[in-house]
N, C-alpha and C positions, 0 to 999 in steps of 0.2 A: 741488868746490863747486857746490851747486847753483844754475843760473844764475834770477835772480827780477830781472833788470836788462833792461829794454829800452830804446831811443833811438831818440826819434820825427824824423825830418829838417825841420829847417828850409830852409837853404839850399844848395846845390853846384854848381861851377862853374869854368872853368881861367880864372883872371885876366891880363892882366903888368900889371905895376905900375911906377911911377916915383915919383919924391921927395915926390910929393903925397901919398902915404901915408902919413901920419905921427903918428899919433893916441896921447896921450899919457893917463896914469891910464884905461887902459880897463877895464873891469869890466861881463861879462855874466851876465845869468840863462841863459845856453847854452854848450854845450861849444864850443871849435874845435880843428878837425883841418886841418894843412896837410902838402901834398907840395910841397916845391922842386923846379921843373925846369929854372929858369937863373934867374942871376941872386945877390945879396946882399944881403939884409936882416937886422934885429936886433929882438928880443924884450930885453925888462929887466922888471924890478922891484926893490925892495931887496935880495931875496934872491939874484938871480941874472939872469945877461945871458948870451944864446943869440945865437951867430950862424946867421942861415936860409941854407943852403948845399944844393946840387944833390944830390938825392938822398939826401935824408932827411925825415924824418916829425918834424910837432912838436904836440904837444895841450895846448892850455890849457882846465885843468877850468871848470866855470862858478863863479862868483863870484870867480875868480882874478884881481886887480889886473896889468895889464899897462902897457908901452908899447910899440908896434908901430910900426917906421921904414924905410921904403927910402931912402938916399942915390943910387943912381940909378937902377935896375932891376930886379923883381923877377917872374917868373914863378912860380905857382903853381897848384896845385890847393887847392881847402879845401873842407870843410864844416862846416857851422852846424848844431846837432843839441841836444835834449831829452833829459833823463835821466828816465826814469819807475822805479818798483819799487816793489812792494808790501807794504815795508813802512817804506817812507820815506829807507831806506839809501841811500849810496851807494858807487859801485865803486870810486871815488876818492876815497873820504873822509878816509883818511889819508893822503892825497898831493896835497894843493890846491896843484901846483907845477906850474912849465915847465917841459914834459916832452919829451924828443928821444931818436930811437932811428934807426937807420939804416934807411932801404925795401929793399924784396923786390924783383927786378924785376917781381912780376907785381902791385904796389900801384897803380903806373900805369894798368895794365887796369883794376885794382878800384875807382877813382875816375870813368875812364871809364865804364864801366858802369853807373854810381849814378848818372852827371851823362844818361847816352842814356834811361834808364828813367824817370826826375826831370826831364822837359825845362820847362825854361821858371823853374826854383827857383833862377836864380842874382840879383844883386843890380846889375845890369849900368845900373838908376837910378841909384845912387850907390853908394861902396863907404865912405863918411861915413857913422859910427855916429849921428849928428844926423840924420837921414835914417831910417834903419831901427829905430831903438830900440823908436818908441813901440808899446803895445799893440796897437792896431788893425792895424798892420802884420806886427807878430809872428804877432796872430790868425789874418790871413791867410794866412801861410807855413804856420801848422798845420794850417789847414780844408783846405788841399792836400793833407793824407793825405787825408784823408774819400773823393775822389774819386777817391784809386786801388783798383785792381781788387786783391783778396787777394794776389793772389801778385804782383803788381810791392812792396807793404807787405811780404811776406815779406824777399822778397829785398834789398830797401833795409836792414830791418835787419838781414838775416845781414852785409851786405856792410859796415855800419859796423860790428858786432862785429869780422869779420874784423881788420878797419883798427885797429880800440882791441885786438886781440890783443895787436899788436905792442909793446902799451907796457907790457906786462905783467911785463913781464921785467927792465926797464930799473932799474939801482939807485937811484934817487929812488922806483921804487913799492913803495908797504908797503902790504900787505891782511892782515888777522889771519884765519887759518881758523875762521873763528867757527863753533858747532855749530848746526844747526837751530835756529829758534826756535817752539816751541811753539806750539800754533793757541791755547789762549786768552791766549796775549802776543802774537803776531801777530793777532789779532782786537782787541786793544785798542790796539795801533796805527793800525789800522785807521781806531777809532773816531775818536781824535785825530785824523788824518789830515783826518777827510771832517768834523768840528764844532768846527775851529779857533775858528770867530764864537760857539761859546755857551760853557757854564759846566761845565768839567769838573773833577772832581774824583775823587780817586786808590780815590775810597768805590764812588763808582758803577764806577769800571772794574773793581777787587775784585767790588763785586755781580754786574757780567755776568760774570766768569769763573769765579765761585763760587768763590772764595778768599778767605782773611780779608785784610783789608788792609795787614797785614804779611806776611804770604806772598807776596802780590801784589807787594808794593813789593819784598819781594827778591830774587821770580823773577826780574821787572822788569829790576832792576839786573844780574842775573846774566843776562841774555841780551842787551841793547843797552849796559851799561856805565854807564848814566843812572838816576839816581831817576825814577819817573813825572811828579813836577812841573818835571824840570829837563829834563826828554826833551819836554813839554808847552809850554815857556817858548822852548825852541832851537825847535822846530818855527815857533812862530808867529811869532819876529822872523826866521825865515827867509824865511813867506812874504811880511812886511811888507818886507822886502828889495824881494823880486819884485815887489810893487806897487809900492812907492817907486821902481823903476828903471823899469816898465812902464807905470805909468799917470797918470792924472791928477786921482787921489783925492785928499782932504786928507786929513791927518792925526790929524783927528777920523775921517776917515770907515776910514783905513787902522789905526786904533787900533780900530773897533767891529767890523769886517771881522775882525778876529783874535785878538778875543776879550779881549783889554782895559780895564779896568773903566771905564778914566778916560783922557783924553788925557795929564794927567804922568805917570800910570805906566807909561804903554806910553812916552813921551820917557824918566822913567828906565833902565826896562828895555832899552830902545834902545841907551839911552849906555853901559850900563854891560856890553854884550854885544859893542855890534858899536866902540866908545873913540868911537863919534861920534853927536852931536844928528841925529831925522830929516833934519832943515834942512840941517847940514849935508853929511849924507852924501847927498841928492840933489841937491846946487847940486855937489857933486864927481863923482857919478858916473853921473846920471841923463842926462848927453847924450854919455855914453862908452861903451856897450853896443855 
């Protein structure tokens, strides 16, 4: 498979931990990747309860609802990390679960390594998601690529690939071998991608790829799985997501932002994608990132 997935770093760093750690319904716009190296703590959600044990690796995809608890002790490595790809995919997209798989002995190094190149990217103000959530903060952990030199970027992301290898394997992850997707379906991706805020419509993405708009819509579907209006509709309450958990837009404004006609149709569309009102899915999840 060819790889078109990259992960940009936010944060890494060897914590320990103690019972103060305890943060319940969390859910972030970022991946997390943790190494046990002493110590016992617990991962849940409805689905499933992970005990955090010495020498093993555990990743929670981003948007994945968690609760995260040390009863007395917990040493780790973790890192905080960005999913990009260009065509909006993800490598985890049929596996939005907590995920465990047993470390390598050289995984240790490989966290060392990422945390001596990255100095200074751990969270060592607070490790309270009410602390680090908000955008401005997030922005800052990103603008920190900007100012590394090409090859420490390289190497940060061979060295998180490496680390997301590992979980590749593990029988909770399912990836379909999906075939290439053609440059004018992937150019209309694209285009959704980068004009979430205006007025798209399945005529004009046909027009650019010179296809009639039934051939379009069923290339479409035969390459991402989705009709174009419903691959259009997922994209934007994903990014309204990300704002709703990142910023401190309204409603009005996170409805116009992504293209939206109206404030109740984007609350409809809201409720009836993600089972909750904007309201309430940022009074629930907006200080748990």
């Amino acid at each position: 498979m060819r790889n078109r997935f990259t992960f940009s770093l936010l944060n890494t760093d060897y914590v320990q931990l103690n019972e103060s750690w305890n943060y319940l319904n969390v859910i972030s716009p970022f991946y997390r990747l943790y190494l046990i190296d002493d110590g016992i703590g617990h991962l849940s959600n409805p689905e499933k309860q992970i005990t955090l044990e010495k020498g093993n690796l555990y990743l929670i995809p981003s948007f994945t609802m968690f609760n995260q608890t040390c009863l007395s002790n917990l040493s780790q490595y973790y890192i905080h990390f960005i999913e990009e790809s260009s065509d909006g995919s993800s490598l985890f997209a049929a596996s939005r679960k907590l995920l465990q798989t047993e470390a390598t002995v050289a995984d240790i190094e490989l966290f060392k390594r990422l945390i001596a190149i990255n100095p200074g990217r751990d969270l060592r103000k607070s490790d309270n998601p009410k602390v680090y959530e908000k955008s401005n903060i997030l922005k800052g952990f990103q603008e920190a690529n900007s100012r590394l030199n090409i090859s420490t970027i390289l190497e940060t992301q061979g060295l998180i690939q490496i680390l997301l290898s590992r979980f590749l394997n593990c029988k909770d992850f399912a990836n379909e071998n999906k075939k290439p997707i053609p440059s004018r379906i992937m150019e209309a991706i694209n285009h959704i991608q980068t004009n979430l805020s205006g007025n798209i419509s399945v005529e004009e993405l046909a027009a650019r790829a010179n296809l009639s708009t039934d051939h379009f819509s069923r290339s479409f579907y035969q390459h991402t799985g989705q009709r174009p209006l419903q691959f259009i509709q997922q994209k934007r309450i994903e990014r309204a997501q990300f704002l709703i958990l990142t910023s401190n837009f309204s409603f009005a404004e996170i409805a116009e932002q992504t293209g939206f006609e109206s404030l109740s149709y984007f609350a409809r569309v809201f409720k009836c994608t993600t089972g909750q009102t904007p309201g309430v899915y940022r009074d629930s999840h907006a200080y748990n990132i």
